[in-house]
C-alpha positions in Angstrom: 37.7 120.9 132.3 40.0 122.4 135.5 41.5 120.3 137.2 40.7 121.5 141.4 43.8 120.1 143.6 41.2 118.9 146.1 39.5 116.4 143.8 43.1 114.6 143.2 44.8 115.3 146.3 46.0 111.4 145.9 47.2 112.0 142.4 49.5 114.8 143.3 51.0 112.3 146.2 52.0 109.8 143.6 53.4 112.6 141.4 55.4 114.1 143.9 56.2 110.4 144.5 56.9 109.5 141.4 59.3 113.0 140.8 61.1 111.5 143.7 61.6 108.7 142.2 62.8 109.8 138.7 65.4 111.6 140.5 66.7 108.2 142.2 67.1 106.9 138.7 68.7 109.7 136.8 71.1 109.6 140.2 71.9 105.9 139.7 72.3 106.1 135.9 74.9 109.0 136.8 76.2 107.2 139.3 77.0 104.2 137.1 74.5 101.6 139.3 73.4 98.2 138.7 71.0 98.1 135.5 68.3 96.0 137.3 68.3 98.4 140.3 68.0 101.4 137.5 64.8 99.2 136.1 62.9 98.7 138.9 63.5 102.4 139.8 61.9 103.0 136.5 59.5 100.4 136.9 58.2 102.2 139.7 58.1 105.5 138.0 56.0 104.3 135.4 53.4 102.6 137.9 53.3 106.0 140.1 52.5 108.0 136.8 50.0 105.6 135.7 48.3 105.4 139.1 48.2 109.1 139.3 46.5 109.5 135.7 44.1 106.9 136.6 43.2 108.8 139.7 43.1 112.0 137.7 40.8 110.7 135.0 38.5 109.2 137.9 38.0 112.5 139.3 37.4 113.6 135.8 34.2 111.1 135.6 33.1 112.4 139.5 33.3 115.5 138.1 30.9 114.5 134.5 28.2 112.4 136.7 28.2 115.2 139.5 27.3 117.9 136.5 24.4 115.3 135.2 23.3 114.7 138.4 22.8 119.0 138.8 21.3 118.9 135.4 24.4 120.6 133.7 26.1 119.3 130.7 29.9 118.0 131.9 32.9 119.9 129.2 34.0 116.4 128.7 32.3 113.4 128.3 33.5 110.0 130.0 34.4 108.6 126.8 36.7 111.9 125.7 38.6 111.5 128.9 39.0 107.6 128.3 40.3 108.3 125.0 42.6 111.0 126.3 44.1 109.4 128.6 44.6 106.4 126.5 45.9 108.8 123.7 48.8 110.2 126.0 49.7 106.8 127.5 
């Protein structure tokens, strides 16, 4: 199934969010920072990816009901990408 930037516009602002972010805490772990500041940098990492594959496999399900609804058979079923995305996290 492609992926079109358009549908998951959101989900590339968290990523570039969350890229930002990873940055911060490989800078602080170089930099020798507090451990809890490090953490919640990561913590916030992990939330930003999570929110951006939630918002990826959403448009994924758009995209399988919007095929039904034209009488087209989606690549992917809703279930495939559940399982997917549960696989990879």
């Amino acid at each position: 199934m492609e992926i079109k930037p358009e549908s998951i516009g959101d989900a590339l602002v968290r990523l570039r969010r969350a890229k930002g972010q990873l940055t911060g805490v490989i800078e602080a772990i170089e930099d020798g920072r507090d451990c809890a500041e490090v953490l919640t940098q990561l913590a916030a990492v992990s939330r930003a990816l999570d929110r951006a594959g939630f918002k990826i496999v959403a448009s994924g399900m758009r995209y399988c009901q919007q095929a039904r609804d034209n009488g087209d058979e989606p690549e992917m079923t809703e279930q495939e990408l559940e399982r997917l995305f549960l696989a990879l996290a």
